[in-house]
Chimera marker file (.cmm) of the C-alpha trace (Angstrom):
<marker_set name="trace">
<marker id="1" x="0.000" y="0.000" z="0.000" r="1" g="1" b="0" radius="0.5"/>
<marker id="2" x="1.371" y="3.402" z="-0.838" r="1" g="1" b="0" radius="0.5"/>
<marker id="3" x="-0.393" y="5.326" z="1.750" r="1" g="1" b="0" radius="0.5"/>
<marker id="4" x="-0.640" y="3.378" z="5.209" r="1" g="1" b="0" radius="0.5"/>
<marker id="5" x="-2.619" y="4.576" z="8.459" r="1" g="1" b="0" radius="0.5"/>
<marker id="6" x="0.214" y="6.957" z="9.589" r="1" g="1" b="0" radius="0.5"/>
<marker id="7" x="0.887" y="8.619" z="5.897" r="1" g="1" b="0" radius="0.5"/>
<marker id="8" x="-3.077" y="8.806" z="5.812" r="1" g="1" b="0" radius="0.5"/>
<marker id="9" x="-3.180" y="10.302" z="8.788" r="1" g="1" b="0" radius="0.5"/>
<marker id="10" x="-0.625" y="13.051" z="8.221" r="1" g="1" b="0" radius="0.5"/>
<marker id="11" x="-2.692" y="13.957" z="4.977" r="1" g="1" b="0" radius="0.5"/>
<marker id="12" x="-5.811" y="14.203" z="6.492" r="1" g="1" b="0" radius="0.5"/>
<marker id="13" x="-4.177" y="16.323" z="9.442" r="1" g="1" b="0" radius="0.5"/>
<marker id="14" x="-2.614" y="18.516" z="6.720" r="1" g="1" b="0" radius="0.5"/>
<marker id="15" x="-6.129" y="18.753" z="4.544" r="1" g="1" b="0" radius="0.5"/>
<marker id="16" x="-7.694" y="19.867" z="7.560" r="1" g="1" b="0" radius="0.5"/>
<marker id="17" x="-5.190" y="22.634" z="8.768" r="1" g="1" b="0" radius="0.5"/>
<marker id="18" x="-5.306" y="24.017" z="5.355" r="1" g="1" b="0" radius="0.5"/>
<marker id="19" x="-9.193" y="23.631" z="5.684" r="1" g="1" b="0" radius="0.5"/>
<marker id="20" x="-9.874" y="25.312" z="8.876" r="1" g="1" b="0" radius="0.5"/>
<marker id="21" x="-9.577" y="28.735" z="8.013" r="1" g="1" b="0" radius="0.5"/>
<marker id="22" x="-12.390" y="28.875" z="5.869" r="1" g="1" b="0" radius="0.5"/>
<marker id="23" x="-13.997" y="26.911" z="8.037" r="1" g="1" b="0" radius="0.5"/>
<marker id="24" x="-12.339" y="27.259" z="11.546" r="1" g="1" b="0" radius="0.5"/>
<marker id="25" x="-15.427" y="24.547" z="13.116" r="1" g="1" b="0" radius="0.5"/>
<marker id="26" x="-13.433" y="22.032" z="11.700" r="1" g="1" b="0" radius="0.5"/>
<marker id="27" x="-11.884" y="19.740" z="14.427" r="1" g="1" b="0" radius="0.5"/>
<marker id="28" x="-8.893" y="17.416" z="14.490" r="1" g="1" b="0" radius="0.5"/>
<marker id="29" x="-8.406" y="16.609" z="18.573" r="1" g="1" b="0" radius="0.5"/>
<marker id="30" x="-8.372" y="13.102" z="18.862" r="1" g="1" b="0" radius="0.5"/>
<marker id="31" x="-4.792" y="11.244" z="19.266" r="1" g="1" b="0" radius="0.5"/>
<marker id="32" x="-3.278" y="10.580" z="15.341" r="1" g="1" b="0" radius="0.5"/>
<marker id="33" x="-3.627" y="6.897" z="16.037" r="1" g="1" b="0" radius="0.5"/>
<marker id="34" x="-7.206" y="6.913" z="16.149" r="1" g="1" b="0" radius="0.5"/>
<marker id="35" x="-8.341" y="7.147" z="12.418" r="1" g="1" b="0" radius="0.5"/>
<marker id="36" x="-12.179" y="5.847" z="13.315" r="1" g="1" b="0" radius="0.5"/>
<marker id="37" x="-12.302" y="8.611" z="15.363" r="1" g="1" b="0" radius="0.5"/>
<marker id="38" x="-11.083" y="11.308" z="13.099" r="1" g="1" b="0" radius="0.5"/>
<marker id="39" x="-14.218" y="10.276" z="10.815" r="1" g="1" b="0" radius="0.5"/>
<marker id="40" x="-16.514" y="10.561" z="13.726" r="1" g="1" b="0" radius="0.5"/>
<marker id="41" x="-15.134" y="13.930" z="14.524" r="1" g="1" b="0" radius="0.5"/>
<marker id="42" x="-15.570" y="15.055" z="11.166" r="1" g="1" b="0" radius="0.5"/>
<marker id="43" x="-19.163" y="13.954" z="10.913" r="1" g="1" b="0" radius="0.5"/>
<marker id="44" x="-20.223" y="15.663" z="14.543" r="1" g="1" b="0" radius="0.5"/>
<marker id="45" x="-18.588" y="18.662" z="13.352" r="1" g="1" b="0" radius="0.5"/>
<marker id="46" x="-20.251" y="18.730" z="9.930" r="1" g="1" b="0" radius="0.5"/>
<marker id="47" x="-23.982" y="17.778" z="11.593" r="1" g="1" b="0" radius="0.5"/>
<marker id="48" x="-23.373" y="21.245" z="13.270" r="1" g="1" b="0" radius="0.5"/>
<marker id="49" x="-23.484" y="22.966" z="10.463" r="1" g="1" b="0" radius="0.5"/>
<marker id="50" x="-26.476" y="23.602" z="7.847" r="1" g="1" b="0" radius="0.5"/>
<marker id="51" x="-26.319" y="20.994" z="4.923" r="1" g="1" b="0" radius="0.5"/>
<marker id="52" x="-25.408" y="23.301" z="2.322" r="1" g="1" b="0" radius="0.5"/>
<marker id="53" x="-22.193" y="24.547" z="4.238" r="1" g="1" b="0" radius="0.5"/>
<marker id="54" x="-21.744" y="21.213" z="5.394" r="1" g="1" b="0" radius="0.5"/>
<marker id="55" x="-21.427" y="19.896" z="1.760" r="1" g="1" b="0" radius="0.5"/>
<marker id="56" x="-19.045" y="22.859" z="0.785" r="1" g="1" b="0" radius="0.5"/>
<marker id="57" x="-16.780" y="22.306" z="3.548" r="1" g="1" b="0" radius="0.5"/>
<marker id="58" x="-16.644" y="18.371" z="3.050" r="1" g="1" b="0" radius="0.5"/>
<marker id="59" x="-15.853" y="19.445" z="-0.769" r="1" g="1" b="0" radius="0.5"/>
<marker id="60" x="-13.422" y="21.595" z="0.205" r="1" g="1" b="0" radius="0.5"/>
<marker id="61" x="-11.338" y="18.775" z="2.341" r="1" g="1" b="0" radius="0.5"/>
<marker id="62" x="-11.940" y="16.208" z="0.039" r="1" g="1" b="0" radius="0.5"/>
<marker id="63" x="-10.199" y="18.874" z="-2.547" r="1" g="1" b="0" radius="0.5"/>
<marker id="64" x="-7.533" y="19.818" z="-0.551" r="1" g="1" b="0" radius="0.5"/>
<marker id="65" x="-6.719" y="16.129" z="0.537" r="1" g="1" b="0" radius="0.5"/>
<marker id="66" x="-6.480" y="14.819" z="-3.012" r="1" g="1" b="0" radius="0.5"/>
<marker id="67" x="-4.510" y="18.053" z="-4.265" r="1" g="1" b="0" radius="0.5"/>
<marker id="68" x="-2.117" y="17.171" z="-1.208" r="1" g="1" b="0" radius="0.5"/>
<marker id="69" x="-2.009" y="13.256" z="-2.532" r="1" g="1" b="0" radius="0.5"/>
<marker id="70" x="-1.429" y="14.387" z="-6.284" r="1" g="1" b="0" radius="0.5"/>
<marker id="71" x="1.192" y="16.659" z="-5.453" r="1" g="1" b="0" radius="0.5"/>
<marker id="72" x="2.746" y="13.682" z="-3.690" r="1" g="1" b="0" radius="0.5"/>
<marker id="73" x="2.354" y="11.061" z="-5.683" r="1" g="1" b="0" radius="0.5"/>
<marker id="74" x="1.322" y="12.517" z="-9.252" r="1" g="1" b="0" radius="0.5"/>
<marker id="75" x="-2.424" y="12.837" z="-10.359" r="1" g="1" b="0" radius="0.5"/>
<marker id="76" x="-2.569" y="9.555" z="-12.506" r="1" g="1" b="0" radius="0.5"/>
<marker id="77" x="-2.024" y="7.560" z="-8.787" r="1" g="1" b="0" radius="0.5"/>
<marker id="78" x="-4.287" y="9.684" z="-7.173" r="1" g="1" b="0" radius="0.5"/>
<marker id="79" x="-7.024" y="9.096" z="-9.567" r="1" g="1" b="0" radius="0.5"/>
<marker id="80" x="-6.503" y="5.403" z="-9.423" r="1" g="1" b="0" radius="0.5"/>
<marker id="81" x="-6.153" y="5.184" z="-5.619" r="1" g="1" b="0" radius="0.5"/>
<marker id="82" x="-9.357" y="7.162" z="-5.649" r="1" g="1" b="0" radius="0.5"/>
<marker id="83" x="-11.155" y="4.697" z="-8.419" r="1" g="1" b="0" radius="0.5"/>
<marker id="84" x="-10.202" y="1.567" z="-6.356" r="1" g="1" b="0" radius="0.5"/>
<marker id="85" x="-11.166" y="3.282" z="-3.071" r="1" g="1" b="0" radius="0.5"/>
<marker id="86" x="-14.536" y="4.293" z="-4.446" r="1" g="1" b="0" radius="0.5"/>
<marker id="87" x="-15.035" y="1.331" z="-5.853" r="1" g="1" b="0" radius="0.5"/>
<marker id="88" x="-15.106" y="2.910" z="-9.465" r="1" g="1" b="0" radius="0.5"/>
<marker id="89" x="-13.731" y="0.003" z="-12.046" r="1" g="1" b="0" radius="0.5"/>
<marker id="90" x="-11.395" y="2.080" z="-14.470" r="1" g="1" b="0" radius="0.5"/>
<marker id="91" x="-10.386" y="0.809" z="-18.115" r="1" g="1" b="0" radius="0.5"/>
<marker id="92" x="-6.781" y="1.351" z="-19.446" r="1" g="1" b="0" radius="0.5"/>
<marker id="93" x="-4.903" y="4.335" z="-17.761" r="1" g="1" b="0" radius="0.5"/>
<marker id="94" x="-6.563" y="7.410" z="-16.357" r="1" g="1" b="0" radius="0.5"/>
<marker id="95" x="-6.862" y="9.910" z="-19.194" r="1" g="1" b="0" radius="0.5"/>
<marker id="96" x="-6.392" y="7.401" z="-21.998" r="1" g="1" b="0" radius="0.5"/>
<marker id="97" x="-8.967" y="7.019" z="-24.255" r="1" g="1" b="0" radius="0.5"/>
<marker id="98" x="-9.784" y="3.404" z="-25.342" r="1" g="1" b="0" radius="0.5"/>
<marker id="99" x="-9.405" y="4.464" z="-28.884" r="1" g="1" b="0" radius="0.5"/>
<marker id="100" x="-5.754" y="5.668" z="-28.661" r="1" g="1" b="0" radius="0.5"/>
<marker id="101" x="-4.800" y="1.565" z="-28.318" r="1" g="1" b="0" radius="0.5"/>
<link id1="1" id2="2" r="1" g="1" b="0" radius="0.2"/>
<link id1="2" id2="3" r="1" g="1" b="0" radius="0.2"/>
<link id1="3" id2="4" r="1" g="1" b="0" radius="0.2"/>
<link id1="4" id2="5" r="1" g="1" b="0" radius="0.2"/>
<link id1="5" id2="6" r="1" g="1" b="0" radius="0.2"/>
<link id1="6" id2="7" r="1" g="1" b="0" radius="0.2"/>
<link id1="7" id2="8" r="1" g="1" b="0" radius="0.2"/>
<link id1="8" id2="9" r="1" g="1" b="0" radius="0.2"/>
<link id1="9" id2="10" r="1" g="1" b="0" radius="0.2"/>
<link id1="10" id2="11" r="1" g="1" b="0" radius="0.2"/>
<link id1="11" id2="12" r="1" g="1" b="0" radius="0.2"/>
<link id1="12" id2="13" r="1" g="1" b="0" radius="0.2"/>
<link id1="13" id2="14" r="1" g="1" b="0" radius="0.2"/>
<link id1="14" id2="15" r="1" g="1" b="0" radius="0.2"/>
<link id1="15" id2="16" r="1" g="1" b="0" radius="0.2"/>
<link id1="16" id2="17" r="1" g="1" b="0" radius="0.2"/>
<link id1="17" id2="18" r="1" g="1" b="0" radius="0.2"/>
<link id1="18" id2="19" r="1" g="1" b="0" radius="0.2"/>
<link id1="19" id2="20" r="1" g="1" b="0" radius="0.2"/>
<link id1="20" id2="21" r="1" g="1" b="0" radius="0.2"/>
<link id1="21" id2="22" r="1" g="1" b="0" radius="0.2"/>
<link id1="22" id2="23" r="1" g="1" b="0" radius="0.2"/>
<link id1="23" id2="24" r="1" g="1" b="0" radius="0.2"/>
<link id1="24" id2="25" r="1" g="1" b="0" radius="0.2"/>
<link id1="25" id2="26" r="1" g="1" b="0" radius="0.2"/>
<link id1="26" id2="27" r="1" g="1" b="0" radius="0.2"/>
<link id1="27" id2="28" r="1" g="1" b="0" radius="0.2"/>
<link id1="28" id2="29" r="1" g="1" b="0" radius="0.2"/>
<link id1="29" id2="30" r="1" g="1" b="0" radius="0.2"/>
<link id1="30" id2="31" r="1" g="1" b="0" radius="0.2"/>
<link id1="31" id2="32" r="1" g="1" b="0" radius="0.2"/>
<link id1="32" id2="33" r="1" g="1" b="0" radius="0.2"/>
<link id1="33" id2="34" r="1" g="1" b="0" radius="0.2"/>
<link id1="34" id2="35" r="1" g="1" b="0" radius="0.2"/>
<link id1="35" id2="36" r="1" g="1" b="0" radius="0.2"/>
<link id1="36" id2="37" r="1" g="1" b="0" radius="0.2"/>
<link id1="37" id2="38" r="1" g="1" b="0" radius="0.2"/>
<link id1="38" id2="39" r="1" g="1" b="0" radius="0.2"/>
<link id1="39" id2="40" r="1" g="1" b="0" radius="0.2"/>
<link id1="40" id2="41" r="1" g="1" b="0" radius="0.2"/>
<link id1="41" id2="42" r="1" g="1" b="0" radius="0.2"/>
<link id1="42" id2="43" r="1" g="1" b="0" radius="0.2"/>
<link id1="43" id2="44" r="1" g="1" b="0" radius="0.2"/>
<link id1="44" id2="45" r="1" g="1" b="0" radius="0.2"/>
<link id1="45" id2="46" r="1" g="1" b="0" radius="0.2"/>
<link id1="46" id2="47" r="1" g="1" b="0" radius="0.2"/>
<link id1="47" id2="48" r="1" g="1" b="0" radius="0.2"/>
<link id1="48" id2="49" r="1" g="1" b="0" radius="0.2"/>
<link id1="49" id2="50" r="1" g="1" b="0" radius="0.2"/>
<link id1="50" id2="51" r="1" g="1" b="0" radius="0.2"/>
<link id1="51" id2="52" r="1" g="1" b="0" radius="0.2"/>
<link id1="52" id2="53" r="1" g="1" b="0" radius="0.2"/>
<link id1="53" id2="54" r="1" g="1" b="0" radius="0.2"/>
<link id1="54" id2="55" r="1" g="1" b="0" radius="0.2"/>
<link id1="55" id2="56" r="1" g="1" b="0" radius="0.2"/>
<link id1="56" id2="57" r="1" g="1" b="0" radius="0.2"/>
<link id1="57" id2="58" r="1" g="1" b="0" radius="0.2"/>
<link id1="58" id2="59" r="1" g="1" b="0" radius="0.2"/>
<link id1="59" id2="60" r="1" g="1" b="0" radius="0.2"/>
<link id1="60" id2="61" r="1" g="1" b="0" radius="0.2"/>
<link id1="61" id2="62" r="1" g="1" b="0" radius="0.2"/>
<link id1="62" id2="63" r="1" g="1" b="0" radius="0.2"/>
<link id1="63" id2="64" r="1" g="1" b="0" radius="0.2"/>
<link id1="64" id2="65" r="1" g="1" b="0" radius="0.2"/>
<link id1="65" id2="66" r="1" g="1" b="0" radius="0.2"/>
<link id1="66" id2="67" r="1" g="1" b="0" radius="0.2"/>
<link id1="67" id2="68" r="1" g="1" b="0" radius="0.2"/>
<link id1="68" id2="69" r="1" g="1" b="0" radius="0.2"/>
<link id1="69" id2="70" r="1" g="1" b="0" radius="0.2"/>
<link id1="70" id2="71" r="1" g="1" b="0" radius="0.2"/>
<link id1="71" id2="72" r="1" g="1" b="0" radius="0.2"/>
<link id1="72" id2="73" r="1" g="1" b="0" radius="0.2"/>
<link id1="73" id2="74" r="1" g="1" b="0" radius="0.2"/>
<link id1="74" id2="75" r="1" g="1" b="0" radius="0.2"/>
<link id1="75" id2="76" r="1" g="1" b="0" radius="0.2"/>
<link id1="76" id2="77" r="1" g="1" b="0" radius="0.2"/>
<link id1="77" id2="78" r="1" g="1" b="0" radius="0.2"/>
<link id1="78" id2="79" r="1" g="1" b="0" radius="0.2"/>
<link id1="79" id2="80" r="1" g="1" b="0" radius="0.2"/>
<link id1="80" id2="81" r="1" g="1" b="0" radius="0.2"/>
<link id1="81" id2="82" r="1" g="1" b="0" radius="0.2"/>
<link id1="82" id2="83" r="1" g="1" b="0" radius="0.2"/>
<link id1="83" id2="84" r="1" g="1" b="0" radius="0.2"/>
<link id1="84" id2="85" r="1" g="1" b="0" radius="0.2"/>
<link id1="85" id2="86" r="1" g="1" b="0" radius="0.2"/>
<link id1="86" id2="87" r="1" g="1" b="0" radius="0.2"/>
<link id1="87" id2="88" r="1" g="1" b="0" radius="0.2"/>
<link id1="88" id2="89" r="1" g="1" b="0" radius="0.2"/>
<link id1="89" id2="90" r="1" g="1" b="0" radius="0.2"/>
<link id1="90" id2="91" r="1" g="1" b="0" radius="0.2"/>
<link id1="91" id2="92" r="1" g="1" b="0" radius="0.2"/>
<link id1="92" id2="93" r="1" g="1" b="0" radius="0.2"/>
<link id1="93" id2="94" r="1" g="1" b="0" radius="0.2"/>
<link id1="94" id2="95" r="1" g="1" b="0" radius="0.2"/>
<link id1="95" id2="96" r="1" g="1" b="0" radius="0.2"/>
<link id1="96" id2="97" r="1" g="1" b="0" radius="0.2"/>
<link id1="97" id2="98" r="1" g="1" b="0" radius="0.2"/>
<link id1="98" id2="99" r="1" g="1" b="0" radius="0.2"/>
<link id1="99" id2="100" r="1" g="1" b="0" radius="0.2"/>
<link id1="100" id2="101" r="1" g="1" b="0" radius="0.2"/>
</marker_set>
């Protein structure tokens, strides 16, 4: 795995320090080993908030995590990661077309 518990950890940390001030509710207390709880915390702090805000937040530290991940790792391995994460079955390499073959 490229990205293990502690390197996921770090990014999310990072994401969310880069997050908070545009939207300084956003919490990160909990020790760096618990990653369950870093979820939970995230979802308390966005059920504070009114959906739409909620949603542009959550968009915003999704954005900032995988620009943190591409910058890392390149953008072709962060789309990929984020295919087989989400589940999303992906044909050739990302950005090829099936025609250039």
């Amino acid at each position: 795995m490229i990205v293990g518990d502690g390197g996921f950890i770090s990014l999310y940390l990072r994401a969310i320090s880069l997050t908070q001030p545009t939207f300084p509710w956003l919490a990160a207390t909990s020790p760096p080993s618990q990653v369950a709880n870093r979820f939970a915390e995230l979802v308390t702090c966005l059920e504070g908030q009114p959906p739409d805000l909620a949603r542009t937040a959550n968009n915003l530290l999704l954005a900032t995590f995988t620009d943190i991940l591409a910058t890392l790792i390149g953008e072709d391995l962060t789309i990929q990661l984020l295919h087989t994460a989400w589940g999303i079955e992906t044909l050739g390499s990302p950005g090829r077309d099936e025609r250039d073959e």
